[in-house]
N, C-alpha and C positions, 0 to 999 in steps of 0.2 A: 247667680247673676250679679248678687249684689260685690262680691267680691272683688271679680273681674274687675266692674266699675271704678271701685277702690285703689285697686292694686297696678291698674295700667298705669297712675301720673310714678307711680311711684320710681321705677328704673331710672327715668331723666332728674329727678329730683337728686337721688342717693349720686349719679354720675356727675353732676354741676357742683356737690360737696365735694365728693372726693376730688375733680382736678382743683378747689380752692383750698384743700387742707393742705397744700403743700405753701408753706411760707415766702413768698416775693420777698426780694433787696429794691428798696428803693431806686426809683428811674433812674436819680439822679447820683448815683452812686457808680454808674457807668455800666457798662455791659459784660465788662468779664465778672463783677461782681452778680452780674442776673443771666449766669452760666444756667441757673436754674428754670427758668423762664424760658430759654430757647429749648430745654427738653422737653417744657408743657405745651410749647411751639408743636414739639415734631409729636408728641404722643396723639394732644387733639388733632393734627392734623391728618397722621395715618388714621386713627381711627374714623373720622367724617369723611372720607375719603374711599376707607374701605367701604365705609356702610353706604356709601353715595352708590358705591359701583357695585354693590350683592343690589341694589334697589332695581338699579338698571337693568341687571341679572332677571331681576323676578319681573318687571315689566314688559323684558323685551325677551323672552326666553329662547328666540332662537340662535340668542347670542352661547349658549350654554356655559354660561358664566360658573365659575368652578374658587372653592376658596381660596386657593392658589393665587392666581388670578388679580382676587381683593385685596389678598394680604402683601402680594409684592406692589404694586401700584400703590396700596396705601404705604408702604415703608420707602417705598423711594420717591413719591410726592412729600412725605414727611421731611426725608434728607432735603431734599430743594427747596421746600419753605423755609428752613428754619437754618439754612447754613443762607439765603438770601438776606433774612432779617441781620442774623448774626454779621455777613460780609459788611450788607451797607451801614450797621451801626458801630464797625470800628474805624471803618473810610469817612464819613460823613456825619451821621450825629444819631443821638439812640434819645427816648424813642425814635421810632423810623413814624415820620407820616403819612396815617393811614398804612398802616404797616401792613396790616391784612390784606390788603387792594394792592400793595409792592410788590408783595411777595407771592401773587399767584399768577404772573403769568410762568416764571418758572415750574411753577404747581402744572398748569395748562399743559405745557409743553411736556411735561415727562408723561403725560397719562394721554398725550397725541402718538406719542411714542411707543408706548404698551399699547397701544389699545392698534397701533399698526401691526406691531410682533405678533399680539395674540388674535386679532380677527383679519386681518388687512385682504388676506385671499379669501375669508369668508365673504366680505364688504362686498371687492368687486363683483364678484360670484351670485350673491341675495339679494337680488331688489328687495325681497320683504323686511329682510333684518336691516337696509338704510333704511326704510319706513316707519322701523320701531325705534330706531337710536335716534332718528328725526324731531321723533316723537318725545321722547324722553330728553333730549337736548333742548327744544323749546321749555319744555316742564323745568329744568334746571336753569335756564334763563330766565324764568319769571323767577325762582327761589332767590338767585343771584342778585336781581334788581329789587327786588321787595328790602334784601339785606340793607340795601342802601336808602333806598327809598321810606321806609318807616323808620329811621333814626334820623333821615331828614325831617320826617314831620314831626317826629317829637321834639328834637331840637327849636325848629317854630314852634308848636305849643307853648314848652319852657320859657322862650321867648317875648310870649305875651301872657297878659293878663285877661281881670271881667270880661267883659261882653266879646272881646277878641280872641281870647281863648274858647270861650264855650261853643265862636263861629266856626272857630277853625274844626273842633271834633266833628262837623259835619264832611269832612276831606275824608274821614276812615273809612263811611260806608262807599265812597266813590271807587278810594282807591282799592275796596275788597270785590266792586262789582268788578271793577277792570283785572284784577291778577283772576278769578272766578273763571273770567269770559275767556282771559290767557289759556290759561290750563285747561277748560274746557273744549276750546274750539285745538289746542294743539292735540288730545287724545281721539279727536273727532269721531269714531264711533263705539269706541269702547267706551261705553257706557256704565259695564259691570263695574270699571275703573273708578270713575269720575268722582262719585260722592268721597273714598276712602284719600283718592289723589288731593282733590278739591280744599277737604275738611284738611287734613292734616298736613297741610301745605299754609294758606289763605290763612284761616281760621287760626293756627297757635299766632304767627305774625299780629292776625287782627287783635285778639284776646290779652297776648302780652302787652303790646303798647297801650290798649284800653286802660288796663289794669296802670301801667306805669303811670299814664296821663290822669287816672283818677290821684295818686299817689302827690301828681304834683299840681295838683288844678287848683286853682285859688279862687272857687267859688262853685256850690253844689250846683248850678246850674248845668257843669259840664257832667254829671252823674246823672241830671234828669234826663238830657239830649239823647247818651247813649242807651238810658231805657227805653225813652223811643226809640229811639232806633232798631231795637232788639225787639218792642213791640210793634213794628211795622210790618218788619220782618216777618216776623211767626203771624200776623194778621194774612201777608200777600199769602203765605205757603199755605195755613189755614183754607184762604178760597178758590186755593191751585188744586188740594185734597177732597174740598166741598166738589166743588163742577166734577170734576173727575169719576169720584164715589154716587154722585149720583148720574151716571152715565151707566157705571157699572150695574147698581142697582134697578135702573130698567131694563137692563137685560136679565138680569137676576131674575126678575117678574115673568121672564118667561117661560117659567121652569113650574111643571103645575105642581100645586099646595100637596097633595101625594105621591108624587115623585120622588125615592129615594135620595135622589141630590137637592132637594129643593130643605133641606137642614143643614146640608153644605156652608163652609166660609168662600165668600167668592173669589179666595188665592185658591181652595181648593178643586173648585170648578176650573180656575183657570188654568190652573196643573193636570188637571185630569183631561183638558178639551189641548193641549200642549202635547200631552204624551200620546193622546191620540193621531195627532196627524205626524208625530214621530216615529208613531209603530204603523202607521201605513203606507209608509215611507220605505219604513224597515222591511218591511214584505216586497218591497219593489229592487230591494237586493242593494240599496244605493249605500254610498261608505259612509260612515258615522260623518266627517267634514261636511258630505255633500249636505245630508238626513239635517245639519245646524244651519247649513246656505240657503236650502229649499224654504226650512219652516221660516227663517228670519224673514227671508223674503217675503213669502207669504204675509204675514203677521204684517210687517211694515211697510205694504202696499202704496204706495207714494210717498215714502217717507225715506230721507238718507239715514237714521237711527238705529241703531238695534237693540231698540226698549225688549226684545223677549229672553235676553240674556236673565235676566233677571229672576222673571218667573222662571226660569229651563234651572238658571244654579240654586234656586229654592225646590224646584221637584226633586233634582241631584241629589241637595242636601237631605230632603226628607226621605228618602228610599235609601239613604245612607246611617239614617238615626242620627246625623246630624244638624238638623232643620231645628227652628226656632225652640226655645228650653222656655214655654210659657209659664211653668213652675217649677220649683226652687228643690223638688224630690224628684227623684229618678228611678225606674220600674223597669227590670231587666225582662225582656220578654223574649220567646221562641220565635222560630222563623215563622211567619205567617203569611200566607200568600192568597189574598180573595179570590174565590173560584171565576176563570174565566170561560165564558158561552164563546166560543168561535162564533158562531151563526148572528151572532151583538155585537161583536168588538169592543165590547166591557173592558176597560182598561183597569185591572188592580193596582194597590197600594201597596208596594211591595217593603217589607223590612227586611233589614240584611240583621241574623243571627247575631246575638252575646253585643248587642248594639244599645246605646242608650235612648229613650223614648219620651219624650215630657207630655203630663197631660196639661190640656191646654182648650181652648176655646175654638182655637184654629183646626191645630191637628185632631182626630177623636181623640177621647181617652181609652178606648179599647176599640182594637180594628177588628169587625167579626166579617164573620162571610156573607159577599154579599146575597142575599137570596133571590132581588127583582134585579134584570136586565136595566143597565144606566145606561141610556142612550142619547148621552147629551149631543152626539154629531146630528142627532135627529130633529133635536131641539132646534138647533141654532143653526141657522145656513152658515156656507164656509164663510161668507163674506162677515157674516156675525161673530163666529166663532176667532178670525183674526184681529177682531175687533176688541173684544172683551180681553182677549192676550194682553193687546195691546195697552188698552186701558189699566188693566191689572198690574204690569208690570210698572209703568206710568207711575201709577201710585204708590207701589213700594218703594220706586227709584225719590219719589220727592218726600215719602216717609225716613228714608237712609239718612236724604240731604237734613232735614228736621234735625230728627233725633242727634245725629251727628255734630252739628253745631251747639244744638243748648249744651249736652253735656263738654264739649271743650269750653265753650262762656262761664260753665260752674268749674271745672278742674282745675283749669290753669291761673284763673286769678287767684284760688290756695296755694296751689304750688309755688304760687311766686312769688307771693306772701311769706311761707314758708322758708325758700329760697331764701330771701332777703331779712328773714330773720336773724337766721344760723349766720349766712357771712357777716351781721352784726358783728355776732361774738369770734369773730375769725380774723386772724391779723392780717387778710389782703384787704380788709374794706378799708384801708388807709388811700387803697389805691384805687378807689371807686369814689370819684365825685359824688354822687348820690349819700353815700356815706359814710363819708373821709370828716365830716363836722357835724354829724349829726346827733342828735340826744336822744334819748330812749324814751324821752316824753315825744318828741315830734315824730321819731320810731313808732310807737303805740297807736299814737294820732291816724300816721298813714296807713299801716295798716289796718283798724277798724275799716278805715274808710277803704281799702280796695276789696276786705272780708264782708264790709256790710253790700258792695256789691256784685260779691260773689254769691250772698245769702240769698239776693233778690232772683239772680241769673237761677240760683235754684229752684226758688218756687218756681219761677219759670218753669223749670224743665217739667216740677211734678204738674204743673199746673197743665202743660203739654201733652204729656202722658195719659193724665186723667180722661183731658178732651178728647183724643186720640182713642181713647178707649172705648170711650160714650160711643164714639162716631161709627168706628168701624168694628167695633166687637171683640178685640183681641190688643195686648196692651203689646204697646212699641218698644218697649224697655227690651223684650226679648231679641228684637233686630237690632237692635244695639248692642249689646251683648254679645252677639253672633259674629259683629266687624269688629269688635277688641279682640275675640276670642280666635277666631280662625283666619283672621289675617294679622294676628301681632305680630309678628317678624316686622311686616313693614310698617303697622302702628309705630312700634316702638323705635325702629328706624329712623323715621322720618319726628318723632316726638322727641328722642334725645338729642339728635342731633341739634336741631334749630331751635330746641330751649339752652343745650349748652353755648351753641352759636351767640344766641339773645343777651344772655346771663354776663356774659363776657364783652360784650363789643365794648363799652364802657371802659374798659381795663385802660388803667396813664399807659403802659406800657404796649400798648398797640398804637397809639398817638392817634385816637378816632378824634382829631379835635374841626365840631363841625362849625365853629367858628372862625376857622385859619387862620387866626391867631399864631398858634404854633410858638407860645410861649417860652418854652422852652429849648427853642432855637435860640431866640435874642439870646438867653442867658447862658449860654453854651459858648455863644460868640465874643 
């Protein structure tokens, strides 16, 4: 587990070095001299581009998004960016301002164009696949405006000083509740989605600019705010977990002290009282779609959500051997299937063969046969038994959101630390404000100060973990571990991308000047 944790910041880091190892000409040296510069144009640009649209691919998949697909959109969005920047900078004047914002509507237009080629008679043809591109098209609209929007705020930051600056850190958590709400209410009931969308969308944004803002604050005060902030946070999700858990745990009580399942974790009850009304579903002959329509239904009885995704891809994961990894060794076991009574409707714990197994608090550590009839439908009326689903999955969806934010608030202010290291010693930070006069004593300075609030976000997270353990019986670390691990494609997707995005905006040679000034005009003229 602990590795995963490690090794996930690591790909966007190594990716944001290697497109700065390539040496910049000076802006003012003209544009055929930084022939070189418009090919890290077109390289980043196919690249973020492909990986924009495999995103799309895996989000929306009745698009059946295919490599092909990625790779010609991103090579010829690559050609139109970067022969844009190149045209207007030998017509008009280089940098281009706001180069990046010039240069994509023609970016827009080639991939309205692919994306007519390759889907266009699916389009008309699928109300559902408009509803997913719908979907994902707002999601990339809030990505696009956050672009602009967080280097507007840090610009004001920079801007001010004392007490005006520490005021203004309070505009971060506003604007994370509002992009949050964006993407939330635009994936509207994919829920399974949301934390992994949410977190690595919102969150790197929030985390980088924290991090940059501590880097240039001119008074500890703006470090205290944002620990508040951080501890408000984990205070509200704390009492969102508390109500919740003890909701679950009085129905828990109703499972008597002898009772086979009453040693049970109450994910495992609630997996177990999930597959039940899945497999009496399944005797009614109905098709696996309807057998996911029925039970949601069910389960979320006045409700527009489908909180039982959740519990349903944790039963999945665990009858697959791949459910939470609560320890750090692994025990290869035979196939083992608990004997089922027809005449009970005993629902067994099935593992699939040559599979991996962790022991854990949650899952047993050895599954033996069961010998007493478990009749939790008997226990719990249906209206109870939808309940507890409900409640259950509830709280592993705001356990995901948790855990999922401390560890980006610890990763990414090292990485960019990190980051902003190494282009010290690299010949483009001539061409990065931030570091174009900087000394390695006021170097040292800043980073302490964004590592010493990386150090804090960490005890956080263990300090998280610990509680979370106390609380519910089973440490979180493992469901964390489980969203780097099986969904890294679009981890690391969506992580390299918008840290390389981040890393760069900065560059003289894109002309991001949010002062519009635009210096380098007058002296052109």
């Amino acid at each position: 587990m602990a590795a995963v944790c490690l090794l996930t910041p690591l790909p966007c880091l190594i990716s944001a070095v290697l497109i700065e190892s390539a040496p910049l000409a000076a802006p003012e040296d003209g544009v055929y001299a930084n022939w070189l510069f418009f090919i890290r144009i077109w390289v980043v640009t196919c690249w973020m581009v492909g990986s924009l649209t495999l995103q799309m691919g895996q989000m929306a998949p009745r698009h059946e998004m295919k490599i092909r697909h990625a790779v010609v959109m991103g090579l010829l969005s690559g050609i139109a960016t970067s022969l844009t920047s190149f045209g207007i900078g030998v017509l008009f004047v280089f940098p281009v301002p706001f180069g990046m914002l010039i240069a994509s509507p023609p970016c827009v237009g080639v991939l309205v164009v692919c994306y007519a080629y390759f889907w266009g008679e699916r389009w008309r043809s699928d109300p559902l696949l408009r509803t997913e591109v719908k979907q994902q098209m707002s999601v990339l609209g809030c990505q696009l405006s956050l672009t602009f929007i967080y280097p507007s705020w840090i610009y004001g930051f920079i801007s001010l000083t004392g007490f005006y600056q520490a005021l203004f850190v309070l505009a971060l958590p506003i604007i994370k509740l509002l992009a949050k709400n964006w993407i939330s209410r635009a994936l509207g009931k994919r829920n399974d989605a949301k934390p992994e969308e949410v977190i690595f969308n919102v969150e790197i944004f929030n985390s980088l600019y924290a991090a940059n803002a501590l880097q240039n604050a001119s008074t500890w005060g703006v470090s205290v705010i944002i620990m508040l902030i951080d501890v408000l946070n984990f205070w509200i999700s704390m009492l969102d977990i508390v109500k919740i858990l003890n909701e679950v745990k009085t129905l828990m009580k109703k499972i008597p002290k002898d009772h086979p399942a009453a040693n049970l974790n109450f994910v495992e009850v609630a997996t177990r009282l999930s597959d039940f009304e899945t497999n009496s579903l399944t005797k009614k002959h109905l098709a696996p779609s309807r057998r996911l329509t029925r039970v949601e239904l069910w389960v979320n009885t006045g409700r527009k959500s489908s909180k039982a995704l959740a519990v349903e891809r944790q039963a999945a994961a665990a009858r697959k051997g791949l459910a939470y990894k609560f320890q750090d060794h692994v025990r290869r076991v035979s196939r083992k299937v608990a004997p089922v009574n027809p005449s009970i409707n005993d629902i067994p714990i099935r593992i699939e063969s040559n599979k991996a197994v962790m022991n854990s608090s949650v899952l047993p550590a050895e599954i033996k046969p069961v010998t007493r009839a478990v009749k939790l439908e008997t226990i719990f009326s249906r209206k109870e038994r939808a309940r507890f689903i409900n409640k259950t999955a509830r709280l592993l969806f705001v356990l995901e959101y948790l855990v999922l934010i401390e560890y980006v608030e610890v990763v990414l202010p090292i990485v960019y630390s990190l980051h902003r290291v190494i282009l010290f010693h690299l010949h483009n930070r001539a061409y990065y404000p931030s570091l174009a006069h900087i000394s390695s004593s006021k170097l040292v300075a800043s980073t302490l100060s964004v590592l010493g609030y990386g150090a804090l976000e960490f005890a956080s997270l263990v300090m998280t973990l610990v509680t979370l353990k106390r609380v519910l019986g089973f440490s979180s670390l493992s469901q964390l571990t489980f969203v780097l691990e099986k969904q890294a494609n679009k981890v690391q997707s969506k992580l390299t991308i918008l840290f390389v995005y981040l890393m760069e905006v900065s560059l003289v040679h894109l002309g991001s000047d949010l002062s519009f000034k635009f210096a380098w005009i007058k002296s052109h003229q």
